[in-house]
C-alpha positions as CSV (number, residue, x, y, z in Angstrom):
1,X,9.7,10.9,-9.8
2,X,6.9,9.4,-7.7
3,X,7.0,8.3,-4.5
4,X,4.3,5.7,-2.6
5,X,4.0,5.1,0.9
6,X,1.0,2.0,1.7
7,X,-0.6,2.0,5.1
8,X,-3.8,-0.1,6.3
9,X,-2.6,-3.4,6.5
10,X,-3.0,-5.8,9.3
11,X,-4.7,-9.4,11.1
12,X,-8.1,-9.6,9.9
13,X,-10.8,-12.5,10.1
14,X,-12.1,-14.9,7.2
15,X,-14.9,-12.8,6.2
16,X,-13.4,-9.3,7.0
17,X,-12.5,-6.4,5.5
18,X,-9.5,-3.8,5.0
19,X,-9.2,-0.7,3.1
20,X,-5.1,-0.1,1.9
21,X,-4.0,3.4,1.4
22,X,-1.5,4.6,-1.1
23,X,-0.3,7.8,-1.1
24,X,1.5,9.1,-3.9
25,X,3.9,12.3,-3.6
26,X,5.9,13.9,-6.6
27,X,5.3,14.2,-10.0
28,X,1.7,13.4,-9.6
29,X,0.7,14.7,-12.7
30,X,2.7,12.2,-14.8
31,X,1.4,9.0,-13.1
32,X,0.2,6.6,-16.0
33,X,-1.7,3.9,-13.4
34,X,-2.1,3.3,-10.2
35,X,-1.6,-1.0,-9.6
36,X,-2.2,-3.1,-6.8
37,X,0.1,-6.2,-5.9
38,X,0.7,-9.0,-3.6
39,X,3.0,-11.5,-2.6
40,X,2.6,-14.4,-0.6
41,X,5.1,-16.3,1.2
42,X,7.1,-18.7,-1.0
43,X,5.4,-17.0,-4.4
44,X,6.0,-14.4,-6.9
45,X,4.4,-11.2,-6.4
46,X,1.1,-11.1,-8.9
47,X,-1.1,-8.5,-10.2
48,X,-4.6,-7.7,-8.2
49,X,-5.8,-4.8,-10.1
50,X,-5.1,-1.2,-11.4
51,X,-6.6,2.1,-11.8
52,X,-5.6,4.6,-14.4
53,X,-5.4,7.8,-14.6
54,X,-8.9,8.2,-16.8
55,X,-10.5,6.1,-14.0
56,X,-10.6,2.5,-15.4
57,X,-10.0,-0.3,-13.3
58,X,-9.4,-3.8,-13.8
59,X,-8.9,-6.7,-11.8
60,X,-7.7,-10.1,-11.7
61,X,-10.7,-13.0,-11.5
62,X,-9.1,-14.0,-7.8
63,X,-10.4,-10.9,-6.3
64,X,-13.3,-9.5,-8.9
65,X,-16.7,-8.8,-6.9
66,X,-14.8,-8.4,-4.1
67,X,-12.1,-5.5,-4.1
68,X,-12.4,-2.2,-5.5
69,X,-9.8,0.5,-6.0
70,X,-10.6,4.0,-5.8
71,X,-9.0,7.4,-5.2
72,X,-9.8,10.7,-3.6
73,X,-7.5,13.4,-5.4
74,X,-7.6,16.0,-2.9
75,X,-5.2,13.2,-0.9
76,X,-3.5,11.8,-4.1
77,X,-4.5,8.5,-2.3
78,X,-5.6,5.8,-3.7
79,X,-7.4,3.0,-1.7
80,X,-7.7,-0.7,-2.3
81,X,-11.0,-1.6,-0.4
82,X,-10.8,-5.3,0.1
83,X,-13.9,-7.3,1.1
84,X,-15.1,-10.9,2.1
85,X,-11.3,-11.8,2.6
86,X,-10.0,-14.9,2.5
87,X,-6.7,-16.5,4.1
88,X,-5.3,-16.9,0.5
89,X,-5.5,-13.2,0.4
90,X,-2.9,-13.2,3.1
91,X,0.1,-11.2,1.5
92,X,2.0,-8.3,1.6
93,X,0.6,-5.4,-1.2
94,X,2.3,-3.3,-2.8
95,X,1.3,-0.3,-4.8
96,X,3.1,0.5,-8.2
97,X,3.0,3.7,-10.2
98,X,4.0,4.0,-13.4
99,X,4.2,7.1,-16.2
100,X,6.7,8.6,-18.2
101,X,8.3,12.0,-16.7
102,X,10.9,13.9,-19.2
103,X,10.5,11.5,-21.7
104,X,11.6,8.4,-19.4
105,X,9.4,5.5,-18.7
106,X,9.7,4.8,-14.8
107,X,7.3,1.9,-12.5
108,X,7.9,3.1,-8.7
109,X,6.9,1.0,-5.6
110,X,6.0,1.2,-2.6
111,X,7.4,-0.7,0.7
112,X,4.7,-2.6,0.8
113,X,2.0,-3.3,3.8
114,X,1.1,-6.9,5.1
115,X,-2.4,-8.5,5.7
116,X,-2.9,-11.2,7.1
117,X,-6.6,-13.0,6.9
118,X,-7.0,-16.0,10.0
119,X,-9.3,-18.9,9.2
């Protein structure tokens, strides 16, 4: 299995920027994609974006131009670097890994690390 521990959240000003760490542990070699989430109070948790393990990403519109994942594989980390924030980018992430290991799908989480962006 894989397991994800997020760090790098925090209170951050309109206009700010974070970078969020994942750090994956485990079966690293069967890790399928890397995916960034968020939930904000009172709504369901919804994609922000995903790298895979050829090095694609993708993004939803809300956050294009303006966050980028990337990874250093020395670390098996994988950063969301998150720009111009906004107070509806106020959430907590979560990171998400998912594969197959001995012929079994799995989708792992993290415990998830809050931001916060004042107006």
């Amino acid at each position: 299995q894989v397991q994800l521990v997020e760090s790098g959240g925090g209170l951050v000003q309109a206009g700010g920027s974070l970078r969020l760490s994942c750090a994956a542990s485990g079966s690293i070699i069967s890790i399928n994609a890397i995916n960034w989430y968020r939930q904000a109070p009172g709504k369901q948790r919804e994609f922000v974006g995903t790298l895979t393990s050829g090095g694609s990403t993708n993004y939803v519109d809300a956050v294009k131009g303006r966050f980028t994942i990337s990874r250093d594989n020395a670390k098996n980390t994988v950063y969301l670097q998150m720009n111009s924030l906004k107070p509806e980018d106020t959430a907590i992430y979560y990171c998400n890994a998912n594969g197959w290991l001995n012929g079994r799908y799995y989708s792992n989480w993290g415990q998830g690390t809050q931001v916060t962006v004042s107006s």
